[in-house]
N, C-alpha and C positions, 0 to 999 in steps of 0.2 A: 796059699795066696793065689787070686784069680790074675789070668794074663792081662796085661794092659790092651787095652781094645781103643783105636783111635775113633773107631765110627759109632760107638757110642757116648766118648766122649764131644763130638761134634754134634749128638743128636741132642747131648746135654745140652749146650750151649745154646742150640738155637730156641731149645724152651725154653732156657731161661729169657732172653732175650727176647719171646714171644709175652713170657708173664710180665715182663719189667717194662716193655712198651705198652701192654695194657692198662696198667699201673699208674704211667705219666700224667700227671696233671695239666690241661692244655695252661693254668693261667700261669706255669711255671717260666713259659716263653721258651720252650723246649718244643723243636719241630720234629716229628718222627717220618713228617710226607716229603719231603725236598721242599715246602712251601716256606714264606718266611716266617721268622719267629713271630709267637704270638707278642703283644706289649706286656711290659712289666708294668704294677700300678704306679710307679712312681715316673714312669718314661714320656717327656716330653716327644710326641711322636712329630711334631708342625716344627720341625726344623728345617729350614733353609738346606733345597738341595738341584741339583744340576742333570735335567733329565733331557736326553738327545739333546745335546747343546742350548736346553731352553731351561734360565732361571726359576725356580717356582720360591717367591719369598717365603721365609719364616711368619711363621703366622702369631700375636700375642694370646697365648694360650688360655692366660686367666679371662678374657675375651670371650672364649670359646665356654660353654655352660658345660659345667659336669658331666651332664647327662646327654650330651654329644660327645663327648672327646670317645675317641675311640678305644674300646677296652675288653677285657674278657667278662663277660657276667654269667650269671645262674642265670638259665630261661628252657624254663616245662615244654619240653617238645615230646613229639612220638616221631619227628621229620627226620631223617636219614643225613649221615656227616654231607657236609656241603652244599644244604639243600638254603636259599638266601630267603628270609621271612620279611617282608614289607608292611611295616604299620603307620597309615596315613595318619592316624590318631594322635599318637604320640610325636611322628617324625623321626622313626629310629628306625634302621635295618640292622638285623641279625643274620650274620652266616655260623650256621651249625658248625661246629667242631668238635662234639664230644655228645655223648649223653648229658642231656640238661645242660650242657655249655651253649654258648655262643659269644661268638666276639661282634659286639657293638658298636654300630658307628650313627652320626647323628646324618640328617639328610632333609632336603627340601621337597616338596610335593606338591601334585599338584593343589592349582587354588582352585576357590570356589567353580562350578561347571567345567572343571576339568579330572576330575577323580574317576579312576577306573580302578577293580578290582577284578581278581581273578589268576585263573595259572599261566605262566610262559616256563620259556627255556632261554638258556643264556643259546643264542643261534651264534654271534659274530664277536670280536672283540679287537680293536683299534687303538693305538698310540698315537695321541694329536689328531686327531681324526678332523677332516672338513664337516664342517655343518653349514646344510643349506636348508635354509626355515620351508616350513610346509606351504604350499599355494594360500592356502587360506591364513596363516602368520603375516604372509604378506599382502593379501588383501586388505585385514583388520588393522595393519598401521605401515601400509605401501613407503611413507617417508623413513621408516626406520631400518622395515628389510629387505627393500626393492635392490639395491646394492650389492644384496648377498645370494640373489637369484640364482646364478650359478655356481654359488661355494666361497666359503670364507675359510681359508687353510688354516691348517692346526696351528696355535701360539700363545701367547700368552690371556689374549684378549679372547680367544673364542669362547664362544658360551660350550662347549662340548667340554674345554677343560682339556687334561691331560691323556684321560682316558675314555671309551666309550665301550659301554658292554650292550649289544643289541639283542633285545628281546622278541620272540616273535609267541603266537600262542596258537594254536590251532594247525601251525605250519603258515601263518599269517603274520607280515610286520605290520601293526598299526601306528609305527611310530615311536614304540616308546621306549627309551634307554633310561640306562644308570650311567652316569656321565660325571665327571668334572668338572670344576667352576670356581672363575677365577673371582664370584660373586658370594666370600665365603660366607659373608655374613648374612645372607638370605637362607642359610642352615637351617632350618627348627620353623621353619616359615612353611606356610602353602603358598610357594611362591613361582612355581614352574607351569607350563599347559599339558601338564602329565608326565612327563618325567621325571626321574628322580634326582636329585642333586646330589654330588660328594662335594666334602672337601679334595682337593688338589691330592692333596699327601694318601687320605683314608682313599681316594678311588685307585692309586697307583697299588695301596697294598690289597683291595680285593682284587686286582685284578692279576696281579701276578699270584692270588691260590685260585684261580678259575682256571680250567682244562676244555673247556666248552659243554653243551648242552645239561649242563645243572637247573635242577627247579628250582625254577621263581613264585613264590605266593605271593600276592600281595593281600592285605586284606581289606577288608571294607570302612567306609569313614568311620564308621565305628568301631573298629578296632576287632571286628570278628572273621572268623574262619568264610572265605566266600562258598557260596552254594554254586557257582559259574562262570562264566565271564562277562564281567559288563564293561561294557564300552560306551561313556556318554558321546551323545553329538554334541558337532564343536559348535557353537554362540557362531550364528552368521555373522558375516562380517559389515564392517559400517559402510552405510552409503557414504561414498565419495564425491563432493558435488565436484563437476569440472574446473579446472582453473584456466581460465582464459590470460591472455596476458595483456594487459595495460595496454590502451591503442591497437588493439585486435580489432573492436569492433567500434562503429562510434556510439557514443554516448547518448541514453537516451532521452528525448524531452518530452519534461513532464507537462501534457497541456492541463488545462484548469479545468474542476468539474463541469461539467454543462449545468445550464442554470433551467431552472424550472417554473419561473415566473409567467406573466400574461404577453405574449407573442405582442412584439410591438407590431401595428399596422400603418401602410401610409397616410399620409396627412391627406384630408377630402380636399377636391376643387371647391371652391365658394358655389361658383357658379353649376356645379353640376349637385343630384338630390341624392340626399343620400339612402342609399339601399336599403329597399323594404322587404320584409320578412313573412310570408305570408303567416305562420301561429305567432310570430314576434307580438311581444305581451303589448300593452298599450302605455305609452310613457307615460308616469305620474308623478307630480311631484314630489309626492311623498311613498315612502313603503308601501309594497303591495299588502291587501288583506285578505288571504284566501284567494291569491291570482288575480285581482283585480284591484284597480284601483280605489280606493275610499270615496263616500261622497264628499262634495266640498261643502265644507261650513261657512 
């Protein structure tokens, strides 16, 4: 009988435990990263919860379309675990978690002349984050974001949501995040000026499996693989006519057209002859014929 040997039974154990986490199924909801579980299909995940002392309500699920709720699916990739897939098409992101896995969530995008495709990197990432609208957001509707010029703090109301994941591409920010919103029902919409929308709940859990600088693809409005980075120009903004305020200036009066009739002239003296013309034609009683008067009959 062979001696007991601890170091080969230790070397045992760790292959096993190398084969049987290979093995795992991600849509089991079994985490092998420290990240959180994956969802079970039956798991209401928009429950009502309490993040840095700010309520985020439950959400009515049956509300929310299948094909948004957040889940694990089958999806044909060659992209590397963790790499985030963006389909303006459908409105769905996938973050990889497995060979042909990912886990699904639904998402808003941008609208019409706002679609940009191509690669970034997850650069920044924020809890409650301030959102201050870009110059031109606030040029194109000054009464709505003039207010928020220098920053609207993290809360319930902010349009950033709970979380903000900041993208940059080239080593460049143009702007554009994966963010939270407390506007859930614009989901499955092209309803953002380029950024992408989470639910509340789905942007808190990609963000706590993000470690930083992961790739981002986004693809093209048609749903395919990008050849580069585009970045539309943004829709100049609308002329603002000035508002003057009431009793600023005075009012202006409207005179009447000028008239274009026969210049009236003064009335002649009796006594005095009235003005001869040296070509002046020769008075006749009747119509001229050919510039001259007719004979009389």
């Amino acid at each position: 009988m062979r001696p007991f040997r601890p170091a080969a039974l230790r070397l045992a154990v760790v292959l096993c435990a190398g084969i049987l986490s290979a093995c795992v199924d991600p849509s089991l909801g079994i985490s092998t990263s420290g990240q959180p579980p994956l969802p079970r299909p039956d798991q209401n995940v928009y429950v009502a919860q309490v993040d840095a002392g700010i309520e985020i309500p439950a959400l009515p699920v049956e509300e929310i379309p299948e094909a948004h709720r957040r889940q694990v699916v089958a999806y044909e990739t060659d992209q590397p675990v963790g790499t985030i897939i963006i389909n303006p098409k459908t409105r769905l992101l996938y973050y990889v978690v497995g060979r042909n896995k990912a886990l699904r969530y639904g998402i808003a995008v941008g609208r019409s002349g706002f679609e940009w495709s191509g690669e970034a990197i997850v650069a920044e990432k924020k809890t409650w984050p301030t959102w201050s609208p870009p110059p031109e957001m606030i040029a194109r509707d000054p009464a709505k974001y003039s207010k928020w010029a220098d920053g609207q703090p993290g809360g319930p109301t902010n349009p950033l949501g709970a979380r903000a994941i900041y993208l940059t591409s080239n080593g460049k920010d143009y702007g554009y995040r994966i963010h939270g919103t407390p506007e859930w029902k614009s989901i499955g919409r092209n309803a953002s000026s380029g950024c992408i929308r989470m639910i509340n709940q789905d942007v808190i859990d990609l963000y706590a499996r993000l470690k930083g600088g992961e790739t981002v693809i986004v693809l093209t409005a048609s749903g395919e693989m990008p050849k580069g980075l585009y970045i539309p120009t943004p829709p100049a903004p609308k002329k603002v006519e000035p508002v003057i305020p009431e009793g600023a200036v005075p009012a202006l009066k409207i005179l009447p057209p000028p008239s274009f009739g026969a210049a009236e002239t003064p009335a002649q003296d009796a006594a005095s002859p009235a003005p001869t013309t040296p070509d002046a034609a020769p008075a006749c009683a009747t119509a001229l014929i050919n510039g001259v008067c007719p004979p009389k009959t």
